[in-house]
N, CA, C and O of each residue as an XYZ file, in Angstrom:
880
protein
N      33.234    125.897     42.115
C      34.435    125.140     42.483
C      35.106    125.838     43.658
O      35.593    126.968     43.616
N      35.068    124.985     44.766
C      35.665    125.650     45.944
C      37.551    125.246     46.326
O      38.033    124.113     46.339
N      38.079    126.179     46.520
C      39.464    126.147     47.449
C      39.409    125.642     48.637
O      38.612    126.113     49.449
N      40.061    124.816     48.898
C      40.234    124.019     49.886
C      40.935    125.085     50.989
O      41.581    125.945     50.389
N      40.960    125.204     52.126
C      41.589    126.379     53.007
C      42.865    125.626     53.859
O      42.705    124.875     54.820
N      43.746    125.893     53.455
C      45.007    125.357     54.601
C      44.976    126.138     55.666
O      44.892    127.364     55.581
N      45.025    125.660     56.480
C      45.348    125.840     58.078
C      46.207    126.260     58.323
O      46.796    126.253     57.242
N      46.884    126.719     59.052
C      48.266    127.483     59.246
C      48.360    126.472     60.094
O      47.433    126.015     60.762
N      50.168    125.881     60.077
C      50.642    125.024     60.676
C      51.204    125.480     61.937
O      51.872    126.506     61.809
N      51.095    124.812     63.638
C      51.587    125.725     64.490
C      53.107    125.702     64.823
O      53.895    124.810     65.136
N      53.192    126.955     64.642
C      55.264    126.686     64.593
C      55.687    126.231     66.309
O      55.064    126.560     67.319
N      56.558    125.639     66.250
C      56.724    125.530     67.803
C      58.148    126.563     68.184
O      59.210    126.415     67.578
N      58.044    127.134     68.784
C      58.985    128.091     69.226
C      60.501    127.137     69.034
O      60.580    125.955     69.370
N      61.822    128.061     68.331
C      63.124    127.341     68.277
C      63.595    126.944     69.573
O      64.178    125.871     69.729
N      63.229    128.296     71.154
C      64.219    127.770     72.207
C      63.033    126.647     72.789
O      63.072    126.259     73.957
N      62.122    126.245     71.949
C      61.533    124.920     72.748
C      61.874    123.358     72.129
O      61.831    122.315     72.782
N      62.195    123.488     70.801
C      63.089    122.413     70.371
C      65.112    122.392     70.479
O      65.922    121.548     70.095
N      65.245    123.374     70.988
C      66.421    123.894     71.985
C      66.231    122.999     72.756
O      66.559    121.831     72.546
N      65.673    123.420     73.763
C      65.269    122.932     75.149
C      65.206    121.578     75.404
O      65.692    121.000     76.376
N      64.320    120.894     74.097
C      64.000    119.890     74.190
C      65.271    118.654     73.603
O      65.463    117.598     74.205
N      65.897    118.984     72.569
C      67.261    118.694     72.114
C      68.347    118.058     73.533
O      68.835    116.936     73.670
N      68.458    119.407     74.525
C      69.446    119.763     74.941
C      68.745    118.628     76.459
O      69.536    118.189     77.294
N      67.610    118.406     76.521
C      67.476    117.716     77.802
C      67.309    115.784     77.097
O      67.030    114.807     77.792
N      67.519    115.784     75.957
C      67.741    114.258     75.372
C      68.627    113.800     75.430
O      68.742    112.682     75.932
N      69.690    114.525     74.905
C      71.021    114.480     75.027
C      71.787    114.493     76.643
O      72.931    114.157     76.948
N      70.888    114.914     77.333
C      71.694    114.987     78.895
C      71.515    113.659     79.177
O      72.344    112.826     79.544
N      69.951    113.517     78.895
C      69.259    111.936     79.274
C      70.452    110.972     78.998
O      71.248    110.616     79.867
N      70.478    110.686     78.022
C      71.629    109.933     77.359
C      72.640    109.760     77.432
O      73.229    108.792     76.951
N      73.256    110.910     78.234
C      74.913    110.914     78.359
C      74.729    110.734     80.056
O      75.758    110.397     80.641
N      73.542    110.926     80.864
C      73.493    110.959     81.966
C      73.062    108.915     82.345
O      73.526    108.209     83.241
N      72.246    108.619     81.457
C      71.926    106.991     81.599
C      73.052    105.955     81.236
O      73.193    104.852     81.764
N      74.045    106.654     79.967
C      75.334    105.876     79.305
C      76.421    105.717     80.627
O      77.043    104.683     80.867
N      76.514    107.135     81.520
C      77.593    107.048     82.364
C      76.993    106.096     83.705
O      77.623    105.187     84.245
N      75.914    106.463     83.996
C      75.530    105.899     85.209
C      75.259    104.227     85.278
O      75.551    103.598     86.296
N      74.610    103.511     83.968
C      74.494    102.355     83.764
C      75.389    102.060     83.184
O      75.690    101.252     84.063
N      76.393    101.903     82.272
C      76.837    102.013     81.867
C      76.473    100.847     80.122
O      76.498     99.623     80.000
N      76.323    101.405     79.593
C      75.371    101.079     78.322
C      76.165    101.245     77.349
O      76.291    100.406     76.456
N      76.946    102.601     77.404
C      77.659    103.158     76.305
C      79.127    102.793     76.536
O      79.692    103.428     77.427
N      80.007    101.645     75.715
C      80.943    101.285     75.822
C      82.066    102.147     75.596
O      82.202    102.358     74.391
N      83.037    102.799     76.404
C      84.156    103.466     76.203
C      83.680    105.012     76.211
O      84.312    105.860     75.580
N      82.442    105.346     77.020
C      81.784    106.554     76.939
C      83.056    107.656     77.626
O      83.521    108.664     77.093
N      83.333    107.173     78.711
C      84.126    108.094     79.436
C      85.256    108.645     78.400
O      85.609    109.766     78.035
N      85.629    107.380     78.123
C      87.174    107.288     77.012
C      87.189    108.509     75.791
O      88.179    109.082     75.337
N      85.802    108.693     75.437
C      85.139    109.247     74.414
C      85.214    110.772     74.776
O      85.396    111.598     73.882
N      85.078    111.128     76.032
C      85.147    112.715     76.692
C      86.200    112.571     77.000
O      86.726    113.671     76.830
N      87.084    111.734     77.456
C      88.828    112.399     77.841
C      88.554    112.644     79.263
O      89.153    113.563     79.822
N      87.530    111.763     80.048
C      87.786    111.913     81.701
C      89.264    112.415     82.279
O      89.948    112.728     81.305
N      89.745    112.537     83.093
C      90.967    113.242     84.072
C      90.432    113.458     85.496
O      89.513    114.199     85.846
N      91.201    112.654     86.242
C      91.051    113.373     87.504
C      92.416    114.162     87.976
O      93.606    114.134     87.660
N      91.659    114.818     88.828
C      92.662    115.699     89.465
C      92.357    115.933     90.623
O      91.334    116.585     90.834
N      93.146    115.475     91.685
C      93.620    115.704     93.094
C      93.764    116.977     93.458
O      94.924    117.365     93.317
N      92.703    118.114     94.050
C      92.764    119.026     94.600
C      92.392    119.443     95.917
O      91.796    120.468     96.247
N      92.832    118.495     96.631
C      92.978    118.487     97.963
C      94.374    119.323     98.879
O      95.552    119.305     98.523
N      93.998    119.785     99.704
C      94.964    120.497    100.327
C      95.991    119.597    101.459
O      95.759    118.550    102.065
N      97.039    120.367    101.450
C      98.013    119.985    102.616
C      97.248    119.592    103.822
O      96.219    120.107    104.259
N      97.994    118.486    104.332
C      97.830    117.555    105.377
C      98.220    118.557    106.278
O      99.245    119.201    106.055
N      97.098    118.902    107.889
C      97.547    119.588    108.804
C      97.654    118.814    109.903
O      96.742    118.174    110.426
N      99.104    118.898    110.349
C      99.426    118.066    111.997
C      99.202    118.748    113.201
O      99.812    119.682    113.720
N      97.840    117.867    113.684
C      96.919    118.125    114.697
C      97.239    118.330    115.952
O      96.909    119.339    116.576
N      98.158    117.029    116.587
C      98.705    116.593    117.674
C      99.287    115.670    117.734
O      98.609    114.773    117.234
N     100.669    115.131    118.238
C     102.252    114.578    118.233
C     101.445    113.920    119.632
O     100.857    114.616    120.459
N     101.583    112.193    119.695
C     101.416    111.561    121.161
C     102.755    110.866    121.348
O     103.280    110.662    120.253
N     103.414    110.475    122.281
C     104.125    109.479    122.641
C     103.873    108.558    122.445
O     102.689    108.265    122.280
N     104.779    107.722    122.371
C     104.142    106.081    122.268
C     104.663    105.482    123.411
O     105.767    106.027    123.403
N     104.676    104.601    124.598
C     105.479    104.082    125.200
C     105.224    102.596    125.275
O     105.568    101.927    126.250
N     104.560    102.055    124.127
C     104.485    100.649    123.698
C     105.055     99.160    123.083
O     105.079     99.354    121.867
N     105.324     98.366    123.231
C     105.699     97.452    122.521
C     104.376     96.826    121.786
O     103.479     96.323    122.462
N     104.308     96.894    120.257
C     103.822     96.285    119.356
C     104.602     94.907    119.198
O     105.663     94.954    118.576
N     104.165     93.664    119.714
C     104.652     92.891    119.600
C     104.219     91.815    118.989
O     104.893     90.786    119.045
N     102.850     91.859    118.198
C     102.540     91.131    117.550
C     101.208     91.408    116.773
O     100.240     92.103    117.079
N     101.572     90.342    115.239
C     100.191     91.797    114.431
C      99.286     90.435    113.631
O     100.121     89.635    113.211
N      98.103     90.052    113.371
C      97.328     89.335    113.230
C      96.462     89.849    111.827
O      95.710     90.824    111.800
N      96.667     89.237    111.054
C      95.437     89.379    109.700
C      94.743     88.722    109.830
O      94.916     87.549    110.164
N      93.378     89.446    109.534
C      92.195     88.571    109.672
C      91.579     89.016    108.094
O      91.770     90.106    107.554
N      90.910     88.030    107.611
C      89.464     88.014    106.559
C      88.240     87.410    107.278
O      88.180     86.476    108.077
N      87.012     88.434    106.622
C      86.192     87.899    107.095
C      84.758     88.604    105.415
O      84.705     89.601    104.694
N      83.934     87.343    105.582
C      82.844     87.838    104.584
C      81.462     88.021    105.331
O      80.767     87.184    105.905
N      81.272     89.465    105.131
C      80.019     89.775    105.599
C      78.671     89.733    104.650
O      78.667     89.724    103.419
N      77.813     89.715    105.308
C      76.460     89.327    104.512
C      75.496     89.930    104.901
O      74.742     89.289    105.634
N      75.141     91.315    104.595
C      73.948     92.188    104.989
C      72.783     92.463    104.227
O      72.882     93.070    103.161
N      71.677     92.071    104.672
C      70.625     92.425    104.134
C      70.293     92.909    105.251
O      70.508     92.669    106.439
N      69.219     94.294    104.091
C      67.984     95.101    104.875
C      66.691     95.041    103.909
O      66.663     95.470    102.756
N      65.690     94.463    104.559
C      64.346     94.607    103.985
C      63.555     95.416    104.802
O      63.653     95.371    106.029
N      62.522     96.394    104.023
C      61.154     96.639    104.621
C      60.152     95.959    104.637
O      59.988     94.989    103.897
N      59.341     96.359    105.472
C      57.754     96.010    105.871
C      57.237     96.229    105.063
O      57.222     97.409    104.710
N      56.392     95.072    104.164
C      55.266     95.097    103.497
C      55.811     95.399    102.400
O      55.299     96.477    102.099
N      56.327     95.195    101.840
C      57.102     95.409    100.691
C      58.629     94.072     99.919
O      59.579     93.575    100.523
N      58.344     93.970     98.923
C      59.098     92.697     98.616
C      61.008     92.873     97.669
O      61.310     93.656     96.768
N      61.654     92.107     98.169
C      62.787     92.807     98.554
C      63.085     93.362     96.841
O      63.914     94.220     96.538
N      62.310     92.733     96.012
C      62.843     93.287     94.190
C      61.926     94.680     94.149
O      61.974     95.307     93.091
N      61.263     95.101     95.005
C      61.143     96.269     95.186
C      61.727     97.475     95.533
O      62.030     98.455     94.852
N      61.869     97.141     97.140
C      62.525     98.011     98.228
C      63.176     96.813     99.562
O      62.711     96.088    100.441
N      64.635     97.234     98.950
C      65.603     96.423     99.986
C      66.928     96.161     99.379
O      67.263     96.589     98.274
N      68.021     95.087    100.535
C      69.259     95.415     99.579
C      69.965     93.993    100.131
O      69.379     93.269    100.935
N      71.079     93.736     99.685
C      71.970     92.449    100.337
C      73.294     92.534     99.717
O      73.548     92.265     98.543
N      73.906     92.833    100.388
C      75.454     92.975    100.667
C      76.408     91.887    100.317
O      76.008     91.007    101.079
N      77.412     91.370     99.661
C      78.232     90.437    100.278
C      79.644     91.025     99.861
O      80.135     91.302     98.767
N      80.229     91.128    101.533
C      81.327     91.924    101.177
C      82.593     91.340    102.380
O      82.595     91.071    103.581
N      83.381     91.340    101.504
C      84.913     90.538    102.200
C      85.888     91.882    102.588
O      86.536     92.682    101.913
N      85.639     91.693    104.045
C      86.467     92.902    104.379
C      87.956     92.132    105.364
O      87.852     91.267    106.233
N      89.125     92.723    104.917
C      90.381     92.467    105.491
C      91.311     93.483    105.756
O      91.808     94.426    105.140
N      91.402     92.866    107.140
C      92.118     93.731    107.737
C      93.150     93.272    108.922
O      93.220     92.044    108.956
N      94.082     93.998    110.037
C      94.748     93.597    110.959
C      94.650     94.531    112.311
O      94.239     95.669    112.540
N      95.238     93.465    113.094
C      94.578     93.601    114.518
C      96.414     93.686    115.255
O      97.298     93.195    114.553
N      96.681     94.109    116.178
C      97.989     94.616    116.425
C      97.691     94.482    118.038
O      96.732     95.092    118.510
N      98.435     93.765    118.773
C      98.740     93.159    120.238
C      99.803     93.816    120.585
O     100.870     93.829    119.971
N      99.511     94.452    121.708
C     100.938     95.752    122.355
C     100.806     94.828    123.961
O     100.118     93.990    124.544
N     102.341     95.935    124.154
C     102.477     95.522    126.112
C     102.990     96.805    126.317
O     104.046     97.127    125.771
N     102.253     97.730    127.177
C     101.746     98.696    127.650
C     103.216     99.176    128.568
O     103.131     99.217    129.796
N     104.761     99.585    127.761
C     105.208     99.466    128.942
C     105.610    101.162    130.171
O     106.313    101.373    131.159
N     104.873    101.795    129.495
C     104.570    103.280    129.980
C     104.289    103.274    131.609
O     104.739    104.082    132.422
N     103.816    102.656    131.751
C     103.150    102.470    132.863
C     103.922    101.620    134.089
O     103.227    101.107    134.966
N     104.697    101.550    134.105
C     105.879    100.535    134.575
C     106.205    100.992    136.370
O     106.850    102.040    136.320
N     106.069    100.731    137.313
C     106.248    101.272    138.801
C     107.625    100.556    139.128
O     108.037     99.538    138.571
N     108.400    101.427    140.350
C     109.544    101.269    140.937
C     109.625     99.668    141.116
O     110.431     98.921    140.561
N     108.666     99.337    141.964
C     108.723     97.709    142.208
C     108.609     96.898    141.138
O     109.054     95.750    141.167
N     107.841     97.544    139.808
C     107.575     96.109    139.063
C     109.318     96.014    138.114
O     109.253     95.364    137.070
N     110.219     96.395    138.335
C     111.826     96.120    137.632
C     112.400     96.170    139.548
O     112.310     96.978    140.472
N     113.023     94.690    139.325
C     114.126     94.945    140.144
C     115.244     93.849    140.040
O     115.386     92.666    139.729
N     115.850     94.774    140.417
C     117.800     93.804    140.100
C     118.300     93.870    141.453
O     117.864     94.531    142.396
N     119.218     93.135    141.403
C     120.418     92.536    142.145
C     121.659     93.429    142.311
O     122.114     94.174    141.444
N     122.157     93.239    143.605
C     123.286     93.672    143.630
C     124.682     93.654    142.612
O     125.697     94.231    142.223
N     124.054     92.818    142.567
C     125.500     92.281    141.533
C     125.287     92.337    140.179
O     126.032     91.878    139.313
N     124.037     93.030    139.993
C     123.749     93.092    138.131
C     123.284     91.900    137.564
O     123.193     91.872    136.336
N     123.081     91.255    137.984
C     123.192     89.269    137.195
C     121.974     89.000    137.126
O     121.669     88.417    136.086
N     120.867     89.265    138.077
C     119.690     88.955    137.922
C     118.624     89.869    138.162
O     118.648     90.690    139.079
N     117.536     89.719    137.219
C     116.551     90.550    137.309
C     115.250     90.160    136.677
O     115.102     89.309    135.800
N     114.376     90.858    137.212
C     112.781     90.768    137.401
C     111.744     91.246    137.188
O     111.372     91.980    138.103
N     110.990     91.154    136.260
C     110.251     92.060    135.127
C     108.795     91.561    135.831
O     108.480     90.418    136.163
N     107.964     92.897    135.953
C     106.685     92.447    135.827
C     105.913     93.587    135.309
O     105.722     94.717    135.758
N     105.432     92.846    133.996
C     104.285     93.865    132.699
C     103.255     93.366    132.956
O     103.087     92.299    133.546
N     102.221     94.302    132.416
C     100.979     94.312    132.098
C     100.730     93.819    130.954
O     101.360     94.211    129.971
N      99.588     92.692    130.845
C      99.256     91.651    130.304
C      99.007     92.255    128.839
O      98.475     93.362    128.923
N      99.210     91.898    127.702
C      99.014     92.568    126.496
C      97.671     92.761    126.165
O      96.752     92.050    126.571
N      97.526     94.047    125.179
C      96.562     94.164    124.977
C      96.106     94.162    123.612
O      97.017     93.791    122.873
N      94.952     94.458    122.940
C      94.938     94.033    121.476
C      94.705     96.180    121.090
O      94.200     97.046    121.805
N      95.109     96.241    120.209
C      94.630     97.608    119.181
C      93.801     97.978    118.205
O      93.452     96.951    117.622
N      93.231     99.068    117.655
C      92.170     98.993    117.014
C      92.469     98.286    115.803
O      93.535     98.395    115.197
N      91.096     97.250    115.318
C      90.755     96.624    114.558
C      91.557     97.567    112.780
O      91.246     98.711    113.112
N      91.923     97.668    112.048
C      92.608     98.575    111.197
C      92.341     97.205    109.547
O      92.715     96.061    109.290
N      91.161     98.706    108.593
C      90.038     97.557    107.608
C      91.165     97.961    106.258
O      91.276     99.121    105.862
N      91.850     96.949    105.732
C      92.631     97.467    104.445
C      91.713     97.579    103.305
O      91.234     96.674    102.621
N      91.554     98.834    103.220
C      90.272     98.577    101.781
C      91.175     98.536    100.390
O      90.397     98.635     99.441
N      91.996     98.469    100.124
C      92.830     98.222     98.811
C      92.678     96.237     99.185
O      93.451     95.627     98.445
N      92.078     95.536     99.886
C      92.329     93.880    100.059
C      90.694     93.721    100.339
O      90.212     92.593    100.232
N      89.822     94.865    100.704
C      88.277     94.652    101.160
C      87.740     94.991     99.406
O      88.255     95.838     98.676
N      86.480     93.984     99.005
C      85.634     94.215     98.285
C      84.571     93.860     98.470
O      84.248     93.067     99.355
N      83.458     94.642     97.268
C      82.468     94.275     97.782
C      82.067     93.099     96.760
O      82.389     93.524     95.651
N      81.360     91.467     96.591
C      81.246     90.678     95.496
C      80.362     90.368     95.478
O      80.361     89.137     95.449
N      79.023     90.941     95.477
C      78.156     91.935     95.087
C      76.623     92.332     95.427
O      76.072     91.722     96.342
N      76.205     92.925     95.009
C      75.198     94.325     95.150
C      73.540     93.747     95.072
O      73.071     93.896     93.944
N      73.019     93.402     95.621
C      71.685     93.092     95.388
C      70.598     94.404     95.686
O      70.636     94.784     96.857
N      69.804     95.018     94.950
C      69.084     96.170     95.334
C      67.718     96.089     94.275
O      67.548     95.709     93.117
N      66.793     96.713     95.433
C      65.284     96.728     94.812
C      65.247     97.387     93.717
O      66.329     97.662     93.198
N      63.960     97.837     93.044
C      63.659     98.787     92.119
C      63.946     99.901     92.839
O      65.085    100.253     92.532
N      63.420    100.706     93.734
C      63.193    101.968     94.208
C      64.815    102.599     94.826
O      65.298    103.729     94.889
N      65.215    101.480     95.142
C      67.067    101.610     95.290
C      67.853    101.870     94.620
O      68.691    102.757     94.781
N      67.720    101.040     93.603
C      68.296    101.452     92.184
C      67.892    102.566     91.237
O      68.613    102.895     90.295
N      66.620    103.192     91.526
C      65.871    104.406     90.924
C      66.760    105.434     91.969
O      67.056    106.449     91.339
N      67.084    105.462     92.856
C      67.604    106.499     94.015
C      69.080    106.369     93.300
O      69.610    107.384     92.848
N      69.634    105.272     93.223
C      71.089    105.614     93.011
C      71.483    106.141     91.428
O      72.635    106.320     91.033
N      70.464    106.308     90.770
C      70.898    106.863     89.865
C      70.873    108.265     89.484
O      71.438    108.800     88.529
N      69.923    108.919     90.626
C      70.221    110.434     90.486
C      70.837    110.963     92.063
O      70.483    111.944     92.718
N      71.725    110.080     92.336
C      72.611    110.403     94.281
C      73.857    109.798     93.994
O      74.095    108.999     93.089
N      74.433    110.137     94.629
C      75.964    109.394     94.613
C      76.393    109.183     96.526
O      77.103    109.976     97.145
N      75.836    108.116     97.036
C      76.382    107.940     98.392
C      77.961    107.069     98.424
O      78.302    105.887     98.372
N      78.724    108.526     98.549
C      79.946    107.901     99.340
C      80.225    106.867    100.764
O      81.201    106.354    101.312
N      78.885    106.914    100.952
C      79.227    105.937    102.502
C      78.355    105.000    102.352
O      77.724    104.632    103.343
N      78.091    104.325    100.911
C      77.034    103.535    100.325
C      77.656    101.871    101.343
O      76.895    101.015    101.794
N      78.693    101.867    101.414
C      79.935    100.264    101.717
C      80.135    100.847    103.563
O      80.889    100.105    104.193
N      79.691    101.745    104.181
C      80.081    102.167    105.404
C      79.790    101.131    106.435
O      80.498    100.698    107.344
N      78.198    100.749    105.958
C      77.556     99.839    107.066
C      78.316     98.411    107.200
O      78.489     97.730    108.211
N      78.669     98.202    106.016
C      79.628     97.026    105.925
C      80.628     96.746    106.384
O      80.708     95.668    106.973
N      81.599     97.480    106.304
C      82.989     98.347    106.457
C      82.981     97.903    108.184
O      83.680     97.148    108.859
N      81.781     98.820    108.484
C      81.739     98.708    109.969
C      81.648     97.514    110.496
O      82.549     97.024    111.176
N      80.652     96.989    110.257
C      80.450     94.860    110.502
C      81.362     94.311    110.035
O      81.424     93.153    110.448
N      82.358     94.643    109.155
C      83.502     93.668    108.824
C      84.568     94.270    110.358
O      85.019     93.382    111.081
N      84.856     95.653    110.692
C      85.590     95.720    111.299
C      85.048     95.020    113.280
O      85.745     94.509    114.156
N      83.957     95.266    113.247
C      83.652     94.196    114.031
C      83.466     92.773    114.191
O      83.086     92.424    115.308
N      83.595     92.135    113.575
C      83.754     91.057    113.012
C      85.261     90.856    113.231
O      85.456     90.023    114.116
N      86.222     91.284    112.779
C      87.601     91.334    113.226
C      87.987     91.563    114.425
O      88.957     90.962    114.888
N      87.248     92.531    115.180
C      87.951     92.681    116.550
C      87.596     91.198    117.386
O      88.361     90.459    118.006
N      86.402     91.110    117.183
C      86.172     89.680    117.593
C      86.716     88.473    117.622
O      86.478     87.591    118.447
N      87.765     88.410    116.330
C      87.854     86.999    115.962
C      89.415     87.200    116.516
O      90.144     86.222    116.680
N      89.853     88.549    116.784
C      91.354     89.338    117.311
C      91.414     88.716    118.809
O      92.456     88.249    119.269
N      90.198     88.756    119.517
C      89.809     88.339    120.959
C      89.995     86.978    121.177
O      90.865     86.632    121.975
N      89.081     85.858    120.393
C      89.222     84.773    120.401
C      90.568     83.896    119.727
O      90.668     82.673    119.632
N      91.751     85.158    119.214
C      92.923     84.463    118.719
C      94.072     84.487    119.975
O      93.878     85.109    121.019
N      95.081     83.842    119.740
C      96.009     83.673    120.515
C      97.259     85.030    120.256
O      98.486     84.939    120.317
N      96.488     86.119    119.991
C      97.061     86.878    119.460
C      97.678     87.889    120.556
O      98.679     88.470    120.136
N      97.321     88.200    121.780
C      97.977     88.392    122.983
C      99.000     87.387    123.387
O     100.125     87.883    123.447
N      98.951     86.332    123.632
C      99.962     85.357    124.364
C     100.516     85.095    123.230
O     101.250     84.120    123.393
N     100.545     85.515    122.010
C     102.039     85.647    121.486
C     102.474     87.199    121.453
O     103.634     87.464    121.139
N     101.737     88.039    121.711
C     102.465     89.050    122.353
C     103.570     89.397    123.184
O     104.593     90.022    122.905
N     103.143     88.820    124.382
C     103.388     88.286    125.536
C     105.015     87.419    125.610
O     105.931     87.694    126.385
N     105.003     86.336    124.564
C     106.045     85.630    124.234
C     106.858     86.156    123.734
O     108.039     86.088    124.075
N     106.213     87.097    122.389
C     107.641     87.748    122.108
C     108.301     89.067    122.605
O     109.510     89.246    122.458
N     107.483     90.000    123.203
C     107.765     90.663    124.288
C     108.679     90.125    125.376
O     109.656     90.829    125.630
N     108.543     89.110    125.992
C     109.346     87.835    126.678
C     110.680     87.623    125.932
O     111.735     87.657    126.567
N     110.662     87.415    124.657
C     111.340     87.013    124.458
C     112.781     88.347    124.205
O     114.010     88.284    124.210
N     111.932     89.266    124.040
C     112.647     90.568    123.348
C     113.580     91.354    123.959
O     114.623     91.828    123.508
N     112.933     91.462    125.365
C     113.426     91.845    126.799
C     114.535     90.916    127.474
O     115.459     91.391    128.134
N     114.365     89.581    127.257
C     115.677     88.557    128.055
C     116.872     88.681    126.968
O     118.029     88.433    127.308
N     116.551     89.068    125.662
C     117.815     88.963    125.027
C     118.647     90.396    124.985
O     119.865     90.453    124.813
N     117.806     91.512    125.166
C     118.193     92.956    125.427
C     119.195     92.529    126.997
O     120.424     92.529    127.068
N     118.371     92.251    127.938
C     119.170     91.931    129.317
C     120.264     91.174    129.229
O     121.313     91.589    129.722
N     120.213     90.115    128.679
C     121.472     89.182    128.694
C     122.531     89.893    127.915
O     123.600     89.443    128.327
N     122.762     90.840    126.932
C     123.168     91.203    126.583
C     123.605     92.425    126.888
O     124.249     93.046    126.043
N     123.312     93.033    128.251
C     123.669     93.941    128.960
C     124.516     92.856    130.220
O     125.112     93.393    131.154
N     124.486     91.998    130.146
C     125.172     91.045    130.738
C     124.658     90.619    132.183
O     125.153     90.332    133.273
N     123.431     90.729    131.621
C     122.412     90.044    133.419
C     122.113     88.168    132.944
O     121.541     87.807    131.916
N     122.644     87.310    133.947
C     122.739     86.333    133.831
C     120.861     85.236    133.904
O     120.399     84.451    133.076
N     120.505     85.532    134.745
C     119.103     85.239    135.010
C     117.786     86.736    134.512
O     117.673     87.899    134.899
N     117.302     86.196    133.877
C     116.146     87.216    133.672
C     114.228     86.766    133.480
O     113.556     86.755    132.448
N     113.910     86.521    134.579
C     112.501     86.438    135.328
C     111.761     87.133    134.366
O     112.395     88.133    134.028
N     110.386     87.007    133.611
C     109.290     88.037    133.304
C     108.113     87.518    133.455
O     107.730     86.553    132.794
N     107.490     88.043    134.248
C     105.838     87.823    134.487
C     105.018     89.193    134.171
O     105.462     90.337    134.270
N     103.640     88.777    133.746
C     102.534     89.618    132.996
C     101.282     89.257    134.396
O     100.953     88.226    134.983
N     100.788     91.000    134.511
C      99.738     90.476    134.963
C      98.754     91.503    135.077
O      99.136     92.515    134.490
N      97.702     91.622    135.576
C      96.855     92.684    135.097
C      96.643     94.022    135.945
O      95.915     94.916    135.516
């Protein structure tokens, strides 16, 4: 009558079910936050941010010698896609749709002003303005009014964004919306009402210095 022989069972080392524990659990808390799968996960750790950014340093003080005389909101919805070659876009590629708003600001330049272009009268009563034609200012994107309504991305895109965090993921957009605005700033009547109320701003300052006639022409 024979004994059967047990085998010795192979132990697996503790810091390798350690190890192995401790990288499941990352998995999990790392897939819950990023997809978000796990309802009220954050809520569950007691997230907090905290603002540890330093004092604002003042660079350089310019003059202004402008009249802002008129300010223009624009919306506009952009629509970006990028695909690769040879490759199909639920793969590798992306499409954007994003409503960016912002304002566009029309000045009259009056810094620049020569002896001849102001002249008056003997008698104070009448006078004669000649400015430079208004101009428009940088395009300016309100992102608290810009969103993005929404995100189309391949497999291999979406495999990237889950172990990267690109802060300038909305940049390319951002940028085409703010071009997109300067454009539509150009084709608005948003100078010649500059122009008007600048016009208008200047004859009531004068008349009220008690000049009876007051002339203004714009020109380049």
């Amino acid at each position: 009558m024979t004994t059967p022989v047990k085998r010795p069972t192979a132990r697996v080392p503790g810091w390798v079910k350690a190890l192995g524990a401790t990288v499941v659990v990352l998995a999990v808390l790392f897939a819950g936050i990023r997809l978000s799968v796990l309802p009220g996960l954050k809520d569950l750790f007691g997230t907090e941010t905290r603002d540890r950014s330093g004092p604002a340093l003042l660079e350089s003080i310019q003059d202004i010698s402008r009249y802002d005389a008129a300010s223009g909101n624009f919306q506009v919805v952009v629509d970006l896609e990028k695909d690769t070659k040879f490759l199909p876009d639920a793969v590798r590629g992306s499409r954007t749709l994003y409503v960016g708003a912002g304002t566009v600001d029309a000045y009259v330049d009056l810094g620049g002003l020569k002896e001849g272009d102001v002249r008056v009268d003997e008698d104070r009563t009448s006078a004669v303005l000649r400015l430079p034609r208004a101009r428009l200012g940088t395009p300016s994107l309100d992102v608290d009014r810009s969103y993005a309504v929404s995100k189309q991305r391949g497999l291999l895109d979406r495999l990237g964004d889950l172990f990267s965090d690109n802060p300038n993921s909305e940049q390319a957009v951002q940028k085409l919306a703010v071009r997109h605005i300067r454009e539509a700033a150009k084709e608005s009547e948003l100078t010649e009402r500059a122009e008007a109320n600048t016009r208008g701003m200047l004859q009531g300052l004068l008349r009220s210095l008690g000049f009876e006639r007051v002339r203004i022409t714009f020109a380049d």
